[in-house]
C-alpha positions as CSV (number, residue, x, y, z in Angstrom):
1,X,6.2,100.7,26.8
2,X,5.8,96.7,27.8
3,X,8.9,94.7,26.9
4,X,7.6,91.4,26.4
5,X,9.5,88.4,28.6
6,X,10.7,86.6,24.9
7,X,12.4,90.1,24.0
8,X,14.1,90.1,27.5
9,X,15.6,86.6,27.4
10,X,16.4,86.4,23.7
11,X,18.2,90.1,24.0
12,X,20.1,88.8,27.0
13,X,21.0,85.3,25.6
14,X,22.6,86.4,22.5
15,X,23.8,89.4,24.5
16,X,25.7,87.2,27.1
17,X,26.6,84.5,23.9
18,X,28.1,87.3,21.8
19,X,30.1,88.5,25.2
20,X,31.2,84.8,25.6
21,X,32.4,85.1,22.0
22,X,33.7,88.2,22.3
23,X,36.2,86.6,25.4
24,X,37.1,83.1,23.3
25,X,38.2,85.4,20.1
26,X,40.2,87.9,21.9
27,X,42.1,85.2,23.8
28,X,42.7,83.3,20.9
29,X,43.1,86.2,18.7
30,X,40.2,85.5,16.4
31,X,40.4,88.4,14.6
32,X,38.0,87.3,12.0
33,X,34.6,87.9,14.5
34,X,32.8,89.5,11.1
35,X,32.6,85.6,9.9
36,X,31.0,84.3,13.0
37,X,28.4,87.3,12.9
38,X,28.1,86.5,9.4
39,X,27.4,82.6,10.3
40,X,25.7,83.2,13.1
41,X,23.0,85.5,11.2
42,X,23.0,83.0,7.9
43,X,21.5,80.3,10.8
44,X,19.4,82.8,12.4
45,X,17.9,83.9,9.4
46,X,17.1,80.3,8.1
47,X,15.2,80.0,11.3
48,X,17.9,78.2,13.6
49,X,17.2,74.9,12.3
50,X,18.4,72.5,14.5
51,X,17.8,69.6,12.1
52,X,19.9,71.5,9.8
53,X,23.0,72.4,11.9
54,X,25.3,69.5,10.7
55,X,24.1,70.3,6.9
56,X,25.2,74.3,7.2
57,X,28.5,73.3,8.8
58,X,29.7,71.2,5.9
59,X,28.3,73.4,3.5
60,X,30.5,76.3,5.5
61,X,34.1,74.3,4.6
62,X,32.4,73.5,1.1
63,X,31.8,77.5,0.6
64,X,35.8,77.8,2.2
65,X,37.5,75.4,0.0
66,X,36.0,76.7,-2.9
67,X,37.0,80.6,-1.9
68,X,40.5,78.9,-1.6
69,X,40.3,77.0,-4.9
70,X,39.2,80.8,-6.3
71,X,41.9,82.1,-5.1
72,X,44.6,79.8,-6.1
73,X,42.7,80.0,-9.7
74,X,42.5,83.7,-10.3
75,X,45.9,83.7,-9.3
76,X,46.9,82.8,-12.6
77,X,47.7,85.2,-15.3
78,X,44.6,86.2,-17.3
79,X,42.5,84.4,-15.2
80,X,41.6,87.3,-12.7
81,X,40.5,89.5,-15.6
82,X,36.8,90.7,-15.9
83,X,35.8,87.9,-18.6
84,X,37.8,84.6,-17.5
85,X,36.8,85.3,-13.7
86,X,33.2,85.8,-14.3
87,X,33.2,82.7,-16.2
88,X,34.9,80.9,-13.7
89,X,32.4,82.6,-11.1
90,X,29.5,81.4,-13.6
91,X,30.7,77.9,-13.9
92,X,31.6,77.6,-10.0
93,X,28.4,78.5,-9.2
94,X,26.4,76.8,-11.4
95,X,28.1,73.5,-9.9
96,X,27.5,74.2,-6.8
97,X,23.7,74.4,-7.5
98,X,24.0,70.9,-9.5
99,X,26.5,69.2,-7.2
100,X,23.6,70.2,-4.6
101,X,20.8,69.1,-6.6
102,X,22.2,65.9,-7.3
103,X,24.7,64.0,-5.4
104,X,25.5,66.7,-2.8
105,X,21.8,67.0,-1.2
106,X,22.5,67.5,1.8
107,X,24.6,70.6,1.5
108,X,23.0,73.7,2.3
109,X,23.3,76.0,-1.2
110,X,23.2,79.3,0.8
111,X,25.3,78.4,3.6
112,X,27.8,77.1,0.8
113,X,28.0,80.1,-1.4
114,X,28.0,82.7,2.0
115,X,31.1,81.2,3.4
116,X,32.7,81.0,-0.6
117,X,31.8,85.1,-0.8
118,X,33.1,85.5,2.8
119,X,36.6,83.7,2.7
120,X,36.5,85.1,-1.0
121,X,36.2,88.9,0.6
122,X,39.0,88.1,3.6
123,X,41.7,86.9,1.3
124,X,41.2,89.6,-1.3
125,X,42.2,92.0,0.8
126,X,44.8,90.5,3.2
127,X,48.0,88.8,2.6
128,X,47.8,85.8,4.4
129,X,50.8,84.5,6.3
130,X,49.7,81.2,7.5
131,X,47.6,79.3,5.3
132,X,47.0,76.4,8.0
133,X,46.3,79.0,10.7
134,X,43.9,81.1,8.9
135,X,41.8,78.4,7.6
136,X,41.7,77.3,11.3
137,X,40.9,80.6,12.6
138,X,38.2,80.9,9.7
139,X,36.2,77.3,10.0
140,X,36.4,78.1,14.4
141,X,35.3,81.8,14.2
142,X,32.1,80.3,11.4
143,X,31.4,77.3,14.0
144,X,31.3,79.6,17.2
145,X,29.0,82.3,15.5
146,X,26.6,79.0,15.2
147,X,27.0,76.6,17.4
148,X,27.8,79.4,20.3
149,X,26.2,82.7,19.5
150,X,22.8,81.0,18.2
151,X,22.7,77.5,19.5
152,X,23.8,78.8,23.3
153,X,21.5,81.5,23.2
154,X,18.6,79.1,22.5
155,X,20.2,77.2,25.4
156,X,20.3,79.5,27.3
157,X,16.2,80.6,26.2
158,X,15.0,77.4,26.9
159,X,16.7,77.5,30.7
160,X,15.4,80.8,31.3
161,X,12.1,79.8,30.5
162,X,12.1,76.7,32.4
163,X,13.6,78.8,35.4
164,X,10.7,81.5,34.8
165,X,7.9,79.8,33.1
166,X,5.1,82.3,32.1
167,X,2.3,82.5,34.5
168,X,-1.1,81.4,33.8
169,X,-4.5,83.2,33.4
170,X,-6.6,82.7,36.1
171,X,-9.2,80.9,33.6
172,X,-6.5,78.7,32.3
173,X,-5.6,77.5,35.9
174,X,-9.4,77.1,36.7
175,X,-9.6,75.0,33.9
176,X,-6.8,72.8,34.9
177,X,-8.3,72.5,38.1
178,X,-11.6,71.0,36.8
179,X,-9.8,68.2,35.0
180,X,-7.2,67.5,37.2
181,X,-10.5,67.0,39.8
């Protein structure tokens, strides 16, 4: 079997990203890695749009703020039963979709409502002891699964290929050599 040369660098660029990762959130004690992998494959999945990155991040702290804000809500008596929180659930979302439609456009719906359903599934089911520090914690591990995992393994692509550039067809450099002559 043939392993193509894009395989082989993208494999090892993530590979060596996710290691560098791996080093910055076990010094730091990151413990939430699941919500870089989680950002990281959200911007892979959209196609690692580069025009986009600044968009995503906002709409990341939009998506945390409102996980908080559903926390702090549901909090309340009777408001975490079945009926009031999927009412609340309804409403939040459908004003996220119209605060994104109209004066919010540049917030990225998906990216928005992936880091509401992440914080939303970390703080259901720890306690949190420091507010500031886990919002810190949660906004740096979403930022390095993006701008590190997917944006330095694209670096690090891009170097590869300009340190091994793919070799031409013997046509293709004949062909050069007509018109450069």
């Amino acid at each position: 079997m043939k392993i193509s040369k894009d395989v082989w660098i993208s494999s090892i660029g993530v590979g060596l990203t996710t290691l560098i990762f791996c080093l910055i959130s076990g010094s730091f004690h990151l413990w939430m890695s699941g919500a870089a992998f989680i950002a990281a494959s959200y911007f892979f999945g959209a196609g690692a749009p580069m025009d986009k990155v600044l968009n995503i991040s906002v709409s990341f702290l939009f998506g945390i703020a409102l996980g908080c804000f559903c926390l702090w809500i549901i909090s309340f008596p009777h408001l975490g039963d079945v009926i009031p929180s999927s009412l609340i659930f309804g409403f939040l979302t459908f004003l996220v979709l119209f605060l994104q439609g109209t004066v919010l456009k540049f917030a990225e719906v998906p990216a928005w409502l992936l880091a509401w359903g992440t914080t939303m599934l970390i703080i259901t089911n720890i306690t949190i002891q420091s507010w500031p520090v886990f919002l810190i914690q949660l906004v740096v591990s979403m930022y390095l699964g993006v701008y590190l995992i997917i944006i330095g393994s694209n670096y690090f692509s891009k170097w590869m290929y300009k340190l091994f550039p793919n070799k031409k067809s013997e046509e293709t450099s004949a062909q050069e050599r007509k018109r450069v002559s």
